[in-house]
Every structure is written in structure tokens, then in C-alpha cells.
N, C-alpha and C positions, 0 to 999 in steps of 0.2 A: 588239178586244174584241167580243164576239157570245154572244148568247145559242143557245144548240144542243142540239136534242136529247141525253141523252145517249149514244144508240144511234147518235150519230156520231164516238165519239169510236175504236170501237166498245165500248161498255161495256156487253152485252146480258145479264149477270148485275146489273146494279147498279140499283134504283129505275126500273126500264123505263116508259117514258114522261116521266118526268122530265126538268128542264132543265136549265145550269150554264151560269153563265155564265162563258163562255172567255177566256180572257186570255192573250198572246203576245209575244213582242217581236221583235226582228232577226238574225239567226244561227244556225251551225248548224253541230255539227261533223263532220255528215256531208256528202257532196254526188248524193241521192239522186236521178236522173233523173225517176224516176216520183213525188217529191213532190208534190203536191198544192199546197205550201205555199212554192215557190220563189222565188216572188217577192219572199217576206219573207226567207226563210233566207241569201238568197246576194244579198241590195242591201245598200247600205248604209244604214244608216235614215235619216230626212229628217235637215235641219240642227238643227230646234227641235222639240221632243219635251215633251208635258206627263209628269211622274214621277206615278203613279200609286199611295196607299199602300197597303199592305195595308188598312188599315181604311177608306180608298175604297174598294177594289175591295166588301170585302165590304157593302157599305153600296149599291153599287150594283145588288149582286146580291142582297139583297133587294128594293130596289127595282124591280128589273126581274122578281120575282114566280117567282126562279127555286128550287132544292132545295139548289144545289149552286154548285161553283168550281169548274175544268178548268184546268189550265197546260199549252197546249199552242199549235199553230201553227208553232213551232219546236221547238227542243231545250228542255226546259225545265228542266235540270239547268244548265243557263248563268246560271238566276238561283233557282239554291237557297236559298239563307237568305231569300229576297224569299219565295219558294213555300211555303216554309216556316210563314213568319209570318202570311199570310196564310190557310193549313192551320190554324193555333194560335186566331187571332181568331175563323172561320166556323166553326170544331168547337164554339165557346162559346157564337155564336146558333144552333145547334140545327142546322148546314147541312153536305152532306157535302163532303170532296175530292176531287178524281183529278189524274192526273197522266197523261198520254200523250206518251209520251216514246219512243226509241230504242232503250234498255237499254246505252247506251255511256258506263258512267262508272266512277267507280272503288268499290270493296267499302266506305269508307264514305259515298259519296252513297247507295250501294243501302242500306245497314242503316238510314240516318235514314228513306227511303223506304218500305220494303216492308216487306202484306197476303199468304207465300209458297204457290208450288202451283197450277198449269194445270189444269185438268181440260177448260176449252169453250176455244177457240181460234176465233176470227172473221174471216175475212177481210174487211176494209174495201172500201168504195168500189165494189161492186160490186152494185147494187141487181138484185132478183129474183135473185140465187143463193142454190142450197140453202142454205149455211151462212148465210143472213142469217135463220134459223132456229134454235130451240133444241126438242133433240131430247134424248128420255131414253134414257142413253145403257143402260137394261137392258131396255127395251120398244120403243123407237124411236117412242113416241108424241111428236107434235108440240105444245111445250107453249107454245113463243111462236110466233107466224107474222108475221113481218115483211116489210115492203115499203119499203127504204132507209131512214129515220132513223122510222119510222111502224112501229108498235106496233100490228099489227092483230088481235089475236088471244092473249090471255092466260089460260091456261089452270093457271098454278099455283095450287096448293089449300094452302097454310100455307107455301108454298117445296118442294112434293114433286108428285110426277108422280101425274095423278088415275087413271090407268089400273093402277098397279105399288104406288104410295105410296113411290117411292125418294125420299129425299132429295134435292134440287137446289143446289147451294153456291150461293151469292147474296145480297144482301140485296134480297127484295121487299118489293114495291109496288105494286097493282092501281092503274092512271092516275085511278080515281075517287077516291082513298081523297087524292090530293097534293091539296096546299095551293097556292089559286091566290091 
């Protein structure tokens, strides 16, 4: 459990600047070399393990003064209905979800799931590259300018590109306007 930006989950359409606090457990049904997170995905978890409820978690996560909840670290479709409920409880105190996952499960874990439609695509984990940038994609002006999980530069005007006025899909958030 870790509070994190949530421009690391990478979610750099969603409340940019914002926190969530992360939540994860042990496994994984992929066995991806370049995880990040391997040490959790592929051990076994310890012997004695505190169960965490939904309505802790989200009780934590206001306490810890965050916006949101993330189910990630591992696969987090490994504990759907848990993810789930915990989505249900944090939607009712006013906090958002995400989910950062794999995309490896079946048609209906995805339909309980999914917000559908790509349009920005981000590569993670690689701080100072272009794409840790969000660019309009009919002007090519630079409307967030980031530097790894850091929010330096926010330039959307209603959620629309100040230079063209195009639309930006998203849900904003200027980092002054959150509640600490």
C-alpha cells in the first residue's frame, strides 16, 4: 500500500497531480521480465498477512489526504469482487478509481470494468521522454509538461487546448483547485 502520484500509474488524462492511494497483493498471471513489480508478482506472499477491507482501505485513503484508490502492483483482476467493492464504497465518499492492470482477462471482468477508447497512449517508467508529455493532438501544442510522476506545467483551459480550443478527453484538475 503507497500513496502515488497518479501520473505513475501512468494516468496523465485523469486529475493530474493528484494522489491514490495504491493498493496490491501477491501474483500475477503474466511473467513479465521488465516488471517493475516482480518481487511481489512471482514470491510467494509472507506466512501471516493482515486482510484489508474494502471500507479500510478506503478510510485510509482519506486519511492519508489522497483523491483516489488504484488496484495495482500486480494483476489486479486476481481480486475483482475485493476491487470492486472497494470502487462501490470510494465512488460514495466523493473519491475516484483506477485500476492498472494488464488487460488479460476475460469479456466479462472487462465489461464490470471498463471507461471504452485510447485516444493518448503513455509510456511508463521512463522519466524525461517525449511522451511523458501531453500534446494536442491538432496543434501539437504542449498542454501538460511533465517530468516522471511531477506535474510541471498545466496548461489546460476547461479540459481544451488554449492555443486551437480542441477538446482534450479527460477528467481535469489544476493541482491548486485538490483538496489536501
Amino acid at each position: 500500500m503507497a500513496s502515488n502520484p497518479i501520473e505513475k500509474k501512468p494516468f496523465y488524462h485523469f486529475y493530474p497531480g493528484s494522489y491514490a492511494l495504491t493498493a496490491g497483493s501477491w501474483s500475477c498471471n503474466f511473467g513479465c521480465p521488465w516488471c517493475q513489480n516482480w518481487h511481489i508478482s512471482k514470491q510467494p506472499p509472507p506466512k501471516s498477512m493482515d486482510y484489508v477491507s474494502p471500507e479500510r482501505l478506503v478510510e485510509i485513503t482519506q486519511r492519508s489526504h489522497c483523491q483516489g484508490t488504484s488496484i495495482s502492483f500486480n494483476e489486479p483482476t486476481l481480486s475483482l469482487e475485493w476491487s470492486l467493492d472497494v470502487f462501490r464504497i470510494a465512488r460514495q465518499r466523493g473519491l475516484y478509481n483506477t485500476y492498472v492492470t494488464n488487460g488479460y482477462m476475460t469479456p466479462e471482468a472487462l465489461s464490470l470494468l471498463i471507461e471504452a477508447g485510447l485516444e493518448f497512449v503513455y509510456i511508463g517508467n521512463l522519466p524525461g521522454h517525449p511522451t511523458d508529455n501531453t500534446y494536442c493532438p491538432d496543434c501539437h501544442a504542449t498542454l501538460i509538461r511533465r517530468m516522471g510522476f511531477d506535474v510541471l506545467d498545466n496548461q489546460l483551459s476547461g479540459g481544451r487546448c488554449p492555443q486551437c480550443g480542441r477538446a482534450i478527453a479527460g477528467v481535469w484538475i489544476k493541482p491548486e483547485h485538490l483538496a489536501t
